[in-house]
VOBA-1610 file (N, C-alpha, C; in pm, whole numbers, padded with zeros to 5 digits, always signed):
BEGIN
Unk+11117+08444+08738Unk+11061+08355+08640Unk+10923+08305+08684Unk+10911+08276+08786Unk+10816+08218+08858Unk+10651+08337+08850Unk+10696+08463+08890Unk+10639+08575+08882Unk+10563+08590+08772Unk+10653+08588+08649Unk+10632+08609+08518Unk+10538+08491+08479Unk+10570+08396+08524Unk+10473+08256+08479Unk+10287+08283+08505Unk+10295+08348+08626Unk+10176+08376+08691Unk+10138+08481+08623Unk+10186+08572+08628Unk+10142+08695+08489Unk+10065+08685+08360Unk+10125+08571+08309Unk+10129+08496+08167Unk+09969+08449+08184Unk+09984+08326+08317Unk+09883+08300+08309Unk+09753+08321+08325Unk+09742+08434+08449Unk+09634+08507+08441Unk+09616+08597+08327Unk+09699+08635+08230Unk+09644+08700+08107Unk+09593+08579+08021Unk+09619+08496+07986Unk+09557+08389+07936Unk+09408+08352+07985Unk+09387+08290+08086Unk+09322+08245+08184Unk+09172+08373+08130Unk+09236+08516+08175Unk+09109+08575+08177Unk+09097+08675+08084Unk+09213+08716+08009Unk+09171+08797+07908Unk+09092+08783+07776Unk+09072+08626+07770Unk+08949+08599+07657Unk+08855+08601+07693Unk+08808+08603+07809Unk+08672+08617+07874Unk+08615+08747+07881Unk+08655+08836+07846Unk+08610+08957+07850Unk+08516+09012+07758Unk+08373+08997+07750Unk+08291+08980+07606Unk+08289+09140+07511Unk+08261+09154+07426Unk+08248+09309+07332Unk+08166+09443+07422Unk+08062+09324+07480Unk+07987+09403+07562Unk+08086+09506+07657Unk+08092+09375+07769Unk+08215+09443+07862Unk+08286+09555+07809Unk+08365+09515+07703Unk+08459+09644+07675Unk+08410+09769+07648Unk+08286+09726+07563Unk+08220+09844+07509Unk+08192+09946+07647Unk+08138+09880+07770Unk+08112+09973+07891Unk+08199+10019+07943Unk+08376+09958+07958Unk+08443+10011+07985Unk+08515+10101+07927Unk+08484+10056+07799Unk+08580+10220+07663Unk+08426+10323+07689Unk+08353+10333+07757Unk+08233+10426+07729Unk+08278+10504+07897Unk+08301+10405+07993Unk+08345+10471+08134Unk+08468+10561+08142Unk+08526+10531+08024Unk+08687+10525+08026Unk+08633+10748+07981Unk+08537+10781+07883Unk+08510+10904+07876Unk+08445+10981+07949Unk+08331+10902+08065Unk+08213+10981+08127Unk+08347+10986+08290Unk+08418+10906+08271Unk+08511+10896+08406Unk+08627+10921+08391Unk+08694+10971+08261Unk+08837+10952+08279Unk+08869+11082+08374Unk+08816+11153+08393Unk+08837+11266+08465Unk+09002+11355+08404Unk+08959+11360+08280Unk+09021+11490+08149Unk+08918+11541+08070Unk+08878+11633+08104Unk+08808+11720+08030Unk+08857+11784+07894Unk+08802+11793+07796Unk+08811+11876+07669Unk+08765+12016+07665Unk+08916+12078+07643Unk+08820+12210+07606Unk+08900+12285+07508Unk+08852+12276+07399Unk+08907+12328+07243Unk+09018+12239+07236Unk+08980+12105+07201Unk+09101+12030+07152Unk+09159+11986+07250Unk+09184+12032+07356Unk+09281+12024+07436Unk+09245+11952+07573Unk+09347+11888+07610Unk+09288+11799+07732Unk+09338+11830+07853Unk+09236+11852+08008Unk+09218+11933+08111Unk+09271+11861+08203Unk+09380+11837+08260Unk+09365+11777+08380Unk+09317+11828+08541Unk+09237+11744+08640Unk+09179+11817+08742Unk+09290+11840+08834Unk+09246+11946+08910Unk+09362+12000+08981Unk+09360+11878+09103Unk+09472+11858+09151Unk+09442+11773+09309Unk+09493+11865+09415Unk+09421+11853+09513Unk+09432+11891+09635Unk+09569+11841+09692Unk+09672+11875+09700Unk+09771+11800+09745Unk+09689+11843+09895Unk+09710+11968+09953Unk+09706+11984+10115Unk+09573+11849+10161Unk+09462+11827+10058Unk+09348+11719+10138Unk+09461+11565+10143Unk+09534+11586+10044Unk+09605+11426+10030Unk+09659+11434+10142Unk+09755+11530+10242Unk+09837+11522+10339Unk+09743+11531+10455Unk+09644+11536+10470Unk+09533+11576+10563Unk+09509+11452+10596Unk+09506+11364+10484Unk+09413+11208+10554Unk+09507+11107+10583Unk+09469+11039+10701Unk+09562+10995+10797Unk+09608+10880+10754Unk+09534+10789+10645Unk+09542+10662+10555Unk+09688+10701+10525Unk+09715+10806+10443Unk+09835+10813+10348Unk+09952+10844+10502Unk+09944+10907+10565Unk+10022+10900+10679Unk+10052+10766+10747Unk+09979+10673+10738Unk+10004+10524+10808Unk+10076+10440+10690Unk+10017+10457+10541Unk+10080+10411+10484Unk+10228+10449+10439Unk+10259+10586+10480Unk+10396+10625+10445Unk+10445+10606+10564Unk+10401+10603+10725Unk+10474+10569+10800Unk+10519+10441+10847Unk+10464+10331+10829Unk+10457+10159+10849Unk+10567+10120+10825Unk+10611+10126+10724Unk+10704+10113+10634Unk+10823+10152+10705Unk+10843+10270+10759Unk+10976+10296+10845Unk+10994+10214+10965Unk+10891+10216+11056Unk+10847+10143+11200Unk+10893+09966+11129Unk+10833+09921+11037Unk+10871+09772+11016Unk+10983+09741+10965Unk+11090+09872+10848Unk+11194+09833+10850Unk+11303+09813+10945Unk+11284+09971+11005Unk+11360+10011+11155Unk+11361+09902+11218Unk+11239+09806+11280Unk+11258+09699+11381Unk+11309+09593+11329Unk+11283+09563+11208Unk+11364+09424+11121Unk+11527+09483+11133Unk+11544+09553+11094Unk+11702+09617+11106Unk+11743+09600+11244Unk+11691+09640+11327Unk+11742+09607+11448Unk+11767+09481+11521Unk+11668+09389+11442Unk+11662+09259+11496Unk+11756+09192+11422Unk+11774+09260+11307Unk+11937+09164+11243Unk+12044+09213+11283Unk+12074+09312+11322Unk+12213+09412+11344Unk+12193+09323+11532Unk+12122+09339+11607Unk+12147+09316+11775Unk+12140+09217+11798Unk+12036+09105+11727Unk+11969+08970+11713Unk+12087+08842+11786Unk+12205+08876+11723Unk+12330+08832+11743Unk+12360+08880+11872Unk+12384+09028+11911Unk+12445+09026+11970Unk+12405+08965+12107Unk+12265+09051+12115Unk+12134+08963+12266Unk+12193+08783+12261Unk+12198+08764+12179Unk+12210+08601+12211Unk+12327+08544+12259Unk+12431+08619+12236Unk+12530+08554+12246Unk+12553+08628+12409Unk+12541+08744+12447Unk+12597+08846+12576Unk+12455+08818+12682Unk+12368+08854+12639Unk+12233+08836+12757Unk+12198+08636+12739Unk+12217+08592+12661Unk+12155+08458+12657Unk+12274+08354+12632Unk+12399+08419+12656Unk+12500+08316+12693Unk+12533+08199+12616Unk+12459+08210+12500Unk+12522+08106+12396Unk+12696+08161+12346Unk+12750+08035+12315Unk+12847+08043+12216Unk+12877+08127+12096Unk+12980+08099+12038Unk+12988+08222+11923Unk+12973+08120+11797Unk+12968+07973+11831Unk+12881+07918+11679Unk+12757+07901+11710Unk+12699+07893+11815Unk+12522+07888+11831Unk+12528+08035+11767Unk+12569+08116+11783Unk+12526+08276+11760Unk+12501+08265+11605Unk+12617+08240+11580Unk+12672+08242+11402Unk+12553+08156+11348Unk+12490+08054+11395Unk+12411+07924+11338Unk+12228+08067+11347Unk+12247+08101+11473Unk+12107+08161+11477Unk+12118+08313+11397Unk+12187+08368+11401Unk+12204+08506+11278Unk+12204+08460+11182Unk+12216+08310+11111Unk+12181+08355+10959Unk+12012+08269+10944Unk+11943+08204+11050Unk+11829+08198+11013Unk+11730+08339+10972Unk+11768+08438+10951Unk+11673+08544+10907Unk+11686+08544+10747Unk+11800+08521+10692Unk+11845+08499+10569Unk+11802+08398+10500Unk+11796+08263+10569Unk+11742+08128+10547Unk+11571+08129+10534Unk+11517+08201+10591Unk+11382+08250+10573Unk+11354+08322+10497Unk+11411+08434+10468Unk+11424+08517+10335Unk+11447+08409+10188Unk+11535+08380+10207Unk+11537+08266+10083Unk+11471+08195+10056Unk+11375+08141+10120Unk+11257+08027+10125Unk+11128+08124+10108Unk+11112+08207+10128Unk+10987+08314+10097Unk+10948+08363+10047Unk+11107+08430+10006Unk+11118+08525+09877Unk+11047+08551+09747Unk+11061+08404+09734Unk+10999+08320+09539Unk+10880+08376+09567Unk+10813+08345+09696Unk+10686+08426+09679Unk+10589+08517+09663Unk+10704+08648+09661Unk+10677+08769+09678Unk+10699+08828+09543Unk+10707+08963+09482Unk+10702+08998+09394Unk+10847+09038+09363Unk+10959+09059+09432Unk+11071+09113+09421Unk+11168+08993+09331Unk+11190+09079+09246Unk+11210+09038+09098Unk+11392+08962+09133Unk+11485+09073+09265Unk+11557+09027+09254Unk+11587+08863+09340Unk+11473+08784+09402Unk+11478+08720+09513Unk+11460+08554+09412Unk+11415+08610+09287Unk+11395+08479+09206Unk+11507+08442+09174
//
């Protein structure tokens, strides 16, 4: 809900501001750039290079991050418990009290993020 509120309002906020002019340059970019060509009616799409996409190392960090930061969050909730209670000698309700602060942080954060199911 919260998400949606902010949505709302930046379409409000700035979509009247956008003068004839403006649009006019962007419905004029939208042909010299859409990058679809016409040819007899028909519309061209450009070929992409998949092999240059797998070549550049950007898309490799960005598809790899993502594993490396879940992997270690996973681990720190699945062992998190266990390190504390066997190497750091707490109790089994100190344990229980400190395994669900990752959850308790998640819940307090959440609203802020875009994940629709956390609202």
């Amino acid at each position: 809900m919260r998400n949606n509120f902010g949505y709302l309002n930046f379409y409000f906020v700035f979509a009247s501001r956008v003068s004839n002019t403006e649009l006019a340059v962007i419905d004029e970019g939208k042909h010299v750039h859409g990058g679809a060509s016409t040819v007899d009616g028909k519309r061209e799409r450009p070929s992409v290079l998949y092999s240059e996409v797998a070549k550049d190392p950007i898309i490799w960090l960005v598809l790899i991050t993502p594993l490396f930061a879940d992997s270690g969050y996973q681990l720190f909730e699945q062992f998190g418990p266990i390190y504390l209670h066997k190497v750091m000698g707490m109790d089994l309700a100190e344990t229980g009290s400190a395994a669900i602060l990752p959850y308790i942080v998640c819940l307090v954060t959440a609203p802020s993020t875009t994940h629709s199911w956390a609202v």
